[in-house]
C-alpha positions in Angstrom: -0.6 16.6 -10.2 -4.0 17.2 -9.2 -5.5 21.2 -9.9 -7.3 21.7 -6.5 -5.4 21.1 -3.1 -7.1 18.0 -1.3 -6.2 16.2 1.5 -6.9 12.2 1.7 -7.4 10.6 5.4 -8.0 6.7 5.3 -10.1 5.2 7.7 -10.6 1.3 9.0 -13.5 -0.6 11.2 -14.9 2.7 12.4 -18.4 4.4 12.7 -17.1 7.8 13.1 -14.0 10.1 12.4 -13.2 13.8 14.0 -10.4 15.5 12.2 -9.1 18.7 13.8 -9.6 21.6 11.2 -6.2 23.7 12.2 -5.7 26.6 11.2 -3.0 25.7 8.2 -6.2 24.2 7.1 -8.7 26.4 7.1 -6.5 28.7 5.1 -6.3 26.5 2.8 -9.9 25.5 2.2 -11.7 28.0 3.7 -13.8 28.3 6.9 -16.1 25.4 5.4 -14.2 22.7 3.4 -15.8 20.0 1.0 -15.9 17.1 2.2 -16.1 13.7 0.6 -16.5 10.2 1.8 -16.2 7.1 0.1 -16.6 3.8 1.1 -15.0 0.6 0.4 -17.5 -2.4 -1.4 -15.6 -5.5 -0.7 -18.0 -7.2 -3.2 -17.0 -5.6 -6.0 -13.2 -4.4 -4.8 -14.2 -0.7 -5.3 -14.5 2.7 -3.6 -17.8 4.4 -4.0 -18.6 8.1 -3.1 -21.3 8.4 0.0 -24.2 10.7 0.0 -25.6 13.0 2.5 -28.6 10.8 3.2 -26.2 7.8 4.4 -23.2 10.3 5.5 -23.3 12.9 8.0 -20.7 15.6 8.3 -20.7 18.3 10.8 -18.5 21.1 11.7 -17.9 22.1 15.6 -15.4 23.9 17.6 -12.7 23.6 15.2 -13.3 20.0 14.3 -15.0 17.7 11.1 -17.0 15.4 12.2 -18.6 12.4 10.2 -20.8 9.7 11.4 -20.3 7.0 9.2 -23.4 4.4 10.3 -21.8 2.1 11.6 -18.4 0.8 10.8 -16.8 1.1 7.8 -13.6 0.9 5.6 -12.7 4.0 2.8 -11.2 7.4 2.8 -12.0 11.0 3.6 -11.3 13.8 1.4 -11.2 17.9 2.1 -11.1 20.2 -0.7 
């Protein structure tokens, strides 16, 4: 078991992802959650964690949004 409540969201082919922030969640994690990205390498079969400069996450109206560049294969993760 992990020691921090997380939630993981997969993603598939897409250059951006919304995620509504309810309200279960922001109890959980606060009014502004951590937010990770990683991406999938298909050269070398592995995830790899995103950086701001390449990632950009942005918080409006209840919602996590995350411009990915352009489409792309990985997983989201809120702490």
């Amino acid at each position: 078991m992990s020691c921090c409540p997380q939630i993981q969201l997969p993603f598939s082919n897409v250059s951006s992802s919304t995620i509504t922030y309810t309200a279960t969640m922001q109890q959980q994690f606060g009014n502004t959650p951590r937010v990770f990205v990683y991406y999938y390498d298909p050269v070398n079969g592995e995830f790899y964690l995103s950086n701001a400069f390449f990632t950009r996450v942005g918080y409006a109206g209840g919602t996590i949004n995350i411009d990915h560049g352009g489409p792309q294969r990985g997983y989201i993760v809120i702490r």
